[in-house]
KEGUSE-385213 format. One record per residue (C-alpha): residue number from 1; y, x, z. Coordinates in Angstrom, 2 decimals, padded with zeros to 5 digits. Example, Ala and Ser with C-alpha at 12.3 -4.5 7.8 and 13.67 -1.06 7.14 Angstrom:
{rec 1,{-004.50,012.30,007.80}},
{rec 2,{-001.06,013.67,007.14}},
END
This chain:
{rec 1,{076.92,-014.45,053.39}},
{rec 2,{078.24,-015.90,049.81}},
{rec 3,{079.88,-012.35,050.02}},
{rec 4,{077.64,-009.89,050.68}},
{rec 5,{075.22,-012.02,048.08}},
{rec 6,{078.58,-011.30,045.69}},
{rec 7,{078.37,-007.32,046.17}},
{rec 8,{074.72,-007.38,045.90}},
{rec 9,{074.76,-008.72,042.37}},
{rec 10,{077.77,-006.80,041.51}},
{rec 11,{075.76,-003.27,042.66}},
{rec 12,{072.69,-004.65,040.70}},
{rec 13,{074.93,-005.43,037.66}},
{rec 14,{075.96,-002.11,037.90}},
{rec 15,{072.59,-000.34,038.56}},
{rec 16,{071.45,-002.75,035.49}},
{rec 17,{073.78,-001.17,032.89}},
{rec 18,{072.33,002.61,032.45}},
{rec 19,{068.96,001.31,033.16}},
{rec 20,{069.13,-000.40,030.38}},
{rec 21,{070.60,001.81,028.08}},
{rec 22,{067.73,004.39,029.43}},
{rec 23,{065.14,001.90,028.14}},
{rec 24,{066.80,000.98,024.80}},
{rec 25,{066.77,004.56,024.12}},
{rec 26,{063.50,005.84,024.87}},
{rec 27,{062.41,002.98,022.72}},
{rec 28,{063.99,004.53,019.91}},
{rec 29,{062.73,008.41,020.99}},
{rec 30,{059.07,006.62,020.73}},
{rec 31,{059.63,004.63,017.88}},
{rec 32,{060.77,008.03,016.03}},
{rec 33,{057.33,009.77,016.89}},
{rec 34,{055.12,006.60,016.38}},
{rec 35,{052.42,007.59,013.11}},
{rec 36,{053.95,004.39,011.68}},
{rec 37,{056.32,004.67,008.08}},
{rec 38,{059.27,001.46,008.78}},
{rec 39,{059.46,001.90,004.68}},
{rec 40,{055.66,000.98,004.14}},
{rec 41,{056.32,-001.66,006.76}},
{rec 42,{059.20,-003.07,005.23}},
{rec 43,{057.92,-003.13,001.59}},
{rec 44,{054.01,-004.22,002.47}},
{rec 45,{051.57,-003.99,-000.25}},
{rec 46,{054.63,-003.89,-002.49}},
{rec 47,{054.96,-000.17,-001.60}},
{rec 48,{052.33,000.83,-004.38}},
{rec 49,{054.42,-000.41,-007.13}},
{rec 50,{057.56,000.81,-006.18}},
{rec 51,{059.27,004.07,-007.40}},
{rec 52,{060.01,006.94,-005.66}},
{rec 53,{063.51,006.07,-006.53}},
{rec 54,{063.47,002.53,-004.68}},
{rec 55,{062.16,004.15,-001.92}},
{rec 56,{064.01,006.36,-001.09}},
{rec 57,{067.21,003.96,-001.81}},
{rec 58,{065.78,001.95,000.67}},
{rec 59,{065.46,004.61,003.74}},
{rec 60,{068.91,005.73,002.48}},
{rec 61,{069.97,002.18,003.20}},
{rec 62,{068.12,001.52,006.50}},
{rec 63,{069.28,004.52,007.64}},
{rec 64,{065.87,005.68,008.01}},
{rec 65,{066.73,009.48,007.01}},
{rec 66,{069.21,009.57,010.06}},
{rec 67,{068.20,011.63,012.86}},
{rec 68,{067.14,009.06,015.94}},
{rec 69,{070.06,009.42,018.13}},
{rec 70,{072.15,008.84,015.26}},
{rec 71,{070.61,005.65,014.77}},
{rec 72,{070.57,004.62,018.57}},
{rec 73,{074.18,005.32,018.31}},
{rec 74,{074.57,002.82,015.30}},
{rec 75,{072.39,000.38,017.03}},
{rec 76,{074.49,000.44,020.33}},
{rec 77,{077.76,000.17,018.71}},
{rec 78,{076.79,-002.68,017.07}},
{rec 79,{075.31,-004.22,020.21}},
{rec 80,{078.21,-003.92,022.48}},
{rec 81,{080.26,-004.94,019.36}},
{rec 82,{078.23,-008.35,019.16}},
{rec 83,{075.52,-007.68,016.36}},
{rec 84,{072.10,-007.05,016.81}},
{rec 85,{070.90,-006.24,014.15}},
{rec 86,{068.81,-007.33,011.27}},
{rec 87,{065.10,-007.16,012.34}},
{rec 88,{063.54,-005.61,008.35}},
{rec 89,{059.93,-007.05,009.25}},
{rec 90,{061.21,-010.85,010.08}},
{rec 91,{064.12,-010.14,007.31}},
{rec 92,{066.34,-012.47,009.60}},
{rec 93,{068.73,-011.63,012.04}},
{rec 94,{067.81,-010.32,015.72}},
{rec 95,{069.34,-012.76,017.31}},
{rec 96,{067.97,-015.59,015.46}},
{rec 97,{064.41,-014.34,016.13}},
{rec 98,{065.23,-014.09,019.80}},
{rec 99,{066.87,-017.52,019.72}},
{rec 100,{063.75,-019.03,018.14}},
{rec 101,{060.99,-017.77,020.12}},
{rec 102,{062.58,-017.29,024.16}},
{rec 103,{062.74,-020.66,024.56}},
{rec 104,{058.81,-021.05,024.11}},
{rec 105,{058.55,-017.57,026.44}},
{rec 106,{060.37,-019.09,028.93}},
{rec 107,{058.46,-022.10,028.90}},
{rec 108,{055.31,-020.81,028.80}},
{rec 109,{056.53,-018.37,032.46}},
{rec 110,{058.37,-020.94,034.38}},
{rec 111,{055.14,-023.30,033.67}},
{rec 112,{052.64,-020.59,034.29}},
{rec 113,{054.39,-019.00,037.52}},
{rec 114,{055.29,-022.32,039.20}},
{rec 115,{051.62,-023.57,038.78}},
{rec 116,{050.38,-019.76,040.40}},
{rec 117,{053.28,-019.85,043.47}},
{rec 118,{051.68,-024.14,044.33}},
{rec 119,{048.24,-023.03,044.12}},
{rec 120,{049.11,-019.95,046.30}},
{rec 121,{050.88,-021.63,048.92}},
{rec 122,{048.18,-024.68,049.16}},
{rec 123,{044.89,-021.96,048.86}},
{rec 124,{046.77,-018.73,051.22}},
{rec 125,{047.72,-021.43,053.74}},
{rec 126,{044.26,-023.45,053.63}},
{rec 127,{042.38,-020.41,053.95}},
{rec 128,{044.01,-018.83,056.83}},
{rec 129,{044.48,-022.30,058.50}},
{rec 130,{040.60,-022.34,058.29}},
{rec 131,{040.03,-018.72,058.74}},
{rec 132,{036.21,-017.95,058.66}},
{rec 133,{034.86,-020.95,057.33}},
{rec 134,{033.56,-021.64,053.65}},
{rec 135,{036.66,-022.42,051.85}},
{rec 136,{038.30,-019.33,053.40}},
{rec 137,{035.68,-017.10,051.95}},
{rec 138,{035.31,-018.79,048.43}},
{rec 139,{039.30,-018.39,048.30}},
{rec 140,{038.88,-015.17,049.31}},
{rec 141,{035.93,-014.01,047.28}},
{rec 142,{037.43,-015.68,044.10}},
{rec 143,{040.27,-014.18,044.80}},
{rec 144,{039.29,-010.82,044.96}},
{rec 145,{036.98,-011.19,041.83}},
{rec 146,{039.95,-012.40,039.78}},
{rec 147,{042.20,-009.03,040.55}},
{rec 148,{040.11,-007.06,038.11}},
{rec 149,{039.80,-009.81,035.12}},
{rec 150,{042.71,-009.61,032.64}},
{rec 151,{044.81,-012.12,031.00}},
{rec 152,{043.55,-011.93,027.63}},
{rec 153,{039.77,-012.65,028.82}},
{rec 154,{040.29,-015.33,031.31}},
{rec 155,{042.10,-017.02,028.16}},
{rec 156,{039.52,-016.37,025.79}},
{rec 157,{036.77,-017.62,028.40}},
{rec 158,{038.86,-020.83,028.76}},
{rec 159,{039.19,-021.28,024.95}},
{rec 160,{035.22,-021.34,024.67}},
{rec 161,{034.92,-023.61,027.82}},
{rec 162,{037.62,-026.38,027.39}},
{rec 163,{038.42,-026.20,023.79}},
{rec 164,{035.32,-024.99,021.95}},
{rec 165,{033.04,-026.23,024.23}},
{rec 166,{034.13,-029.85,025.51}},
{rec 167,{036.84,-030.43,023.51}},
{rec 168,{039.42,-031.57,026.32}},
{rec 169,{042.41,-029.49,025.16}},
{rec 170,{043.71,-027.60,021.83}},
{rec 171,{042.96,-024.32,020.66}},
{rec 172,{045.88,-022.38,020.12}},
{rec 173,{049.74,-023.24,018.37}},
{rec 174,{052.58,-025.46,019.59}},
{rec 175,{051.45,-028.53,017.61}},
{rec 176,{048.25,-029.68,015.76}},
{rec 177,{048.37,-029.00,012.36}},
{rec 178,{050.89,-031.27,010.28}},
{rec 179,{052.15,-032.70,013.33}},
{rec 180,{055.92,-032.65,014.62}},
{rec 181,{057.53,-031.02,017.40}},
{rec 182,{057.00,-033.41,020.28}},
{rec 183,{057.00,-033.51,023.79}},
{rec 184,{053.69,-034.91,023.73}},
{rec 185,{052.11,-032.47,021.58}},
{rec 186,{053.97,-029.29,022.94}},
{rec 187,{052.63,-030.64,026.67}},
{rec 188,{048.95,-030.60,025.33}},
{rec 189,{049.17,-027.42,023.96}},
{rec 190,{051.07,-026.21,026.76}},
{rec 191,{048.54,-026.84,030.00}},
{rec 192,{045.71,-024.80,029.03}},
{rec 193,{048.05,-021.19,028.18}},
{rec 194,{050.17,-022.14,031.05}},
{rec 195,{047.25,-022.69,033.26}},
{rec 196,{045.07,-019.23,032.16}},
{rec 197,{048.81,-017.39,033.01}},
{rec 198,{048.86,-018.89,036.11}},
{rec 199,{045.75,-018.48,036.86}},
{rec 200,{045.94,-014.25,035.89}},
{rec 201,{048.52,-014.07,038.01}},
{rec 202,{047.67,-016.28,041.48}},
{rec 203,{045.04,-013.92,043.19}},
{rec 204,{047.45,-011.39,044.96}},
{rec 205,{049.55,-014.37,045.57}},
{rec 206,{046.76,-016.51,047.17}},
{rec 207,{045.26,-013.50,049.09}},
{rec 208,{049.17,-012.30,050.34}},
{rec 209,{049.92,-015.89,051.96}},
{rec 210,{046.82,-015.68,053.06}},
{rec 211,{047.23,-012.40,055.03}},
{rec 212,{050.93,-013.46,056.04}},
{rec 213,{049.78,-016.89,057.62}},
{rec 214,{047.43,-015.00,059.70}},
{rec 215,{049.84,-013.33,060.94}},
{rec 216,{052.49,-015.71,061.35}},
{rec 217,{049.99,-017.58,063.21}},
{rec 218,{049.24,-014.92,065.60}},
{rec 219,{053.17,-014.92,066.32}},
{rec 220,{055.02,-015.99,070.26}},
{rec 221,{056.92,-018.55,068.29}},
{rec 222,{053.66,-020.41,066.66}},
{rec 223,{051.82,-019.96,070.10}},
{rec 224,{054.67,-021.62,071.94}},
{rec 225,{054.60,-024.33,069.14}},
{rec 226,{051.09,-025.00,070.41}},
{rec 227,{051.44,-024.92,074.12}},
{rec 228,{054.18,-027.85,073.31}},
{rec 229,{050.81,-029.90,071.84}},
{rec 230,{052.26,-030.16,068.87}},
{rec 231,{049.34,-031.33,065.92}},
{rec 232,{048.25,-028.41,063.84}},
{rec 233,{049.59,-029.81,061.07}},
{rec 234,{053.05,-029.43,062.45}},
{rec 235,{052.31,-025.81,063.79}},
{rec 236,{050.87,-024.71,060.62}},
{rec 237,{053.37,-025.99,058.05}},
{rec 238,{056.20,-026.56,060.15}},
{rec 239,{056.52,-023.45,061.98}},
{rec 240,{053.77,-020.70,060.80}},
{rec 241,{054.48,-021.04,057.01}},
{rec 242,{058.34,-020.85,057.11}},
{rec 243,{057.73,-017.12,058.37}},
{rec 244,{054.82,-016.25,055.88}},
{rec 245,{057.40,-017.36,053.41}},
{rec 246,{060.07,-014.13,053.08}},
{rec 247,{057.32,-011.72,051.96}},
{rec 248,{055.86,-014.07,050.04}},
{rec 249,{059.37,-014.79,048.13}},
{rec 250,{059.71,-010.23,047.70}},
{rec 251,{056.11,-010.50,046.13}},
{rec 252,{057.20,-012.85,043.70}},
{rec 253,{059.97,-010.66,042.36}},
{rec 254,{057.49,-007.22,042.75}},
{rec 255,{055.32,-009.38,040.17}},
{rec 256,{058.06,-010.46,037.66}},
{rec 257,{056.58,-007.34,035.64}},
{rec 258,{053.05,-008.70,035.28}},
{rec 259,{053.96,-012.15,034.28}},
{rec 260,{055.91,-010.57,031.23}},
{rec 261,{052.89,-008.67,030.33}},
{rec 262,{050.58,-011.46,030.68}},
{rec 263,{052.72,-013.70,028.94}},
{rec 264,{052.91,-011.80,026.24}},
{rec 265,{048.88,-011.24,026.39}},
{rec 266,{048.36,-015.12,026.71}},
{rec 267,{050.65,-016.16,023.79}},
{rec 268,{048.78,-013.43,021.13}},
{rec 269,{045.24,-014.83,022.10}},
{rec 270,{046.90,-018.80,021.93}},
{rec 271,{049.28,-018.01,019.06}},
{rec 272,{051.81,-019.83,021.24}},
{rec 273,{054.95,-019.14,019.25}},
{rec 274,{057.19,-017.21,021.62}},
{rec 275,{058.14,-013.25,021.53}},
{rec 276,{055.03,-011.77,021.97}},
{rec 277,{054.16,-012.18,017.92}},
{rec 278,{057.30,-010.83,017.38}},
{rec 279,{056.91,-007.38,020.06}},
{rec 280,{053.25,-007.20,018.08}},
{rec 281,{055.25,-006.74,015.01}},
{rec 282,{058.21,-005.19,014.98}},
{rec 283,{056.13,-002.26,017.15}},
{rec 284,{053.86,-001.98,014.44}},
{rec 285,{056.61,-002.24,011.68}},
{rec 286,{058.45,000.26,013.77}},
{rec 287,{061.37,-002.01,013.83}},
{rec 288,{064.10,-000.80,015.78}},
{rec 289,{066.68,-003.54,016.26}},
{rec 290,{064.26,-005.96,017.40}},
{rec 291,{061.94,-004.08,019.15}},
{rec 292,{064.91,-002.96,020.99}},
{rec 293,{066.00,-006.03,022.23}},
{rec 294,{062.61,-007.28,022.98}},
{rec 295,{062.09,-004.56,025.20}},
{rec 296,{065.48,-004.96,026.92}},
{rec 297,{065.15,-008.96,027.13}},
{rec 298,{062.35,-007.75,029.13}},
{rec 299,{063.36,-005.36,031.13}},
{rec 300,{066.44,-007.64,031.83}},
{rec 301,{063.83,-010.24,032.96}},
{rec 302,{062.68,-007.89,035.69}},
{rec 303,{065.84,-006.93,036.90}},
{rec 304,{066.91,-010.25,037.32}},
{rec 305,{063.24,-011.25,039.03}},
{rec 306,{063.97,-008.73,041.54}},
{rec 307,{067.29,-009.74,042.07}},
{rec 308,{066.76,-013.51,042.62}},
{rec 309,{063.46,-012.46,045.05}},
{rec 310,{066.31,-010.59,047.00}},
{rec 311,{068.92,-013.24,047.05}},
{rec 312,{066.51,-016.07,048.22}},
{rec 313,{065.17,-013.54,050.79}},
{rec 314,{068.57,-013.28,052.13}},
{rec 315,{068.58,-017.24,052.23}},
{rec 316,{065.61,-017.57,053.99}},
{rec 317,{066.55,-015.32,056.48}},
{rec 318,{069.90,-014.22,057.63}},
{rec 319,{068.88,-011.19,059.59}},
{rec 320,{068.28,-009.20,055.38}},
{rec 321,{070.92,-006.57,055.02}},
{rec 322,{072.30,-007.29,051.77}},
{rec 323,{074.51,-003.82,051.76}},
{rec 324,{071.46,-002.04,050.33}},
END
């Protein structure tokens, strides 16, 4: 198994690769027709009292003038020769930007997606185990209401509830004002983003476990569990959920692209200092290197989503092909 698990990453690494480059590329073609000037981006409100001269010094040395693929060309030797980049609307380096803000992304995902995978697993299997009686059709109904709502509103409706309203939990940032970097105040700013994310992103989860323990239930294997007079407890997590579990596990990586988009939706409406400021602005500032590498950290986080969702399929169940 370790093996074929070994030739499945290795074809992934190598399906990864021009998919990538694809990506980094077509953000550069769109960059190049965005209405956006990177010079009146880069200079701000400075722009009005510079000369013509400066100006043009400047796209001269950003290598504005450059036809695009000339500049993707730049950019990608650089890259594969270890530099990113400078991003011109942080004025730092790429990789310093990245370093400072994926940590807090990759807090605020793990957090979010483990608290939507626990309350899909306790809801799906409660409401099939109780199929047809109230809690099965609030699950459901809530459910099903909570498909169409997007990120960005269920955290604005939680700001006015639990913040604005009684108080129990911050606003927005990492820390109150004037306050340090603690675990303490990063954890209370933490649950109420982490929760709206998970939240955004539980109801095909909850309603998919729910569909798959009804039919796991229905199965010989569950039926002979209960002709043995086993308890129902036993029968339902012992032997119906380990089955509902492998589809569950694929549905988790098909969703890898909707927790990076609601991540990045959550953190603009809590200012929660991870990448999405930075995506915001270096689109707007038409900022190739980082928007670049944004884009690809993303698309990298879906690849590897997918792949994992694969692996622990395999893992769960022996009988997955893993020679594609």
């Amino acid at each position: 198994m370790s093996g074929a698990i070994g030739r499945l990453v290795l074809r992934r690494i190598g399906f990864a690769v021009p998919v990538l480059v694809i990506v980094a590329l077509g953000v550069f073609l769109l960059a190049a027709a965005s209405p956006f000037d990177p010079v009146y981006q880069y200079y701000g409100v400075e722009i009005f009292g510079a000369s013509a001269a400066d100006v043009a010094r400047v796209r001269a040395e950003l290598g504005l003038d450059d036809p695009v693929l000339v500049q993707f060309w730049n950019w990608l030797s650089g890259v594969l020769g270890g530099d990113l980049g400078v991003s011109r609307s942080f004025r730092q380096p790429v990789a310093q930007v990245v370093a400072e803000r994926l940590p807090w992304t990759l807090l605020l995902a793990a957090t979010g997606l483990a608290f939507a995978v626990v309350l899909a697993l306790v809801l799906g299997t409660v409401a099939a185990w109780r199929q047809g009686g109230w809690v099965d059709r609030f699950v459901t109904a809530i459910g099903h209401a909570l498909e169409g709502v997007p990120p960005f509103v269920l955290a604005l409706l939680s700001i006015a509830v639990f913040s604005l309203g009684l108080g129990w939990l911050p606003v927005a940032g990492l820390t109150d004002a004037g306050q340090a970097v603690s675990f303490g105040q990063v954890t209370e700013h933490l649950v109420l983003p982490a929760l709206v994310l998970g939240i955004s992103q539980s109801p095909w989860l909850v309603l998919h476990v729910r569909q798959s323990m009804l039919t796991s239930l229905s199965e010989d294997h569950v039926t002979g569990a209960r002709a043995r007079g086993l308890a129902e407890r036993v029968v339902v997590l012992r032997h119906a959920l380990p089955t509902a579990l492998l589809p569950f596990v694929t549905l988790i990586g098909a969703r890898i692209p909707e927790l990076v988009t609601g991540a990045v939706l959550v953190e603009e409406v809590f200012s929660w200092p991870g990448l999405a400021a930075a995506v915001v602005t270096s689109a707007t500032a038409v900022d190739y290197p980082l928007l670049a590498i944004l884009t690809l950290v993303a698309t990298a986080a879906v690849l590897l989503g997918s792949l994992l969702a694969d692996i622990a399929a395999i893992l769960l169940d022996p009988r997955v092909a893993a020679d594609g």
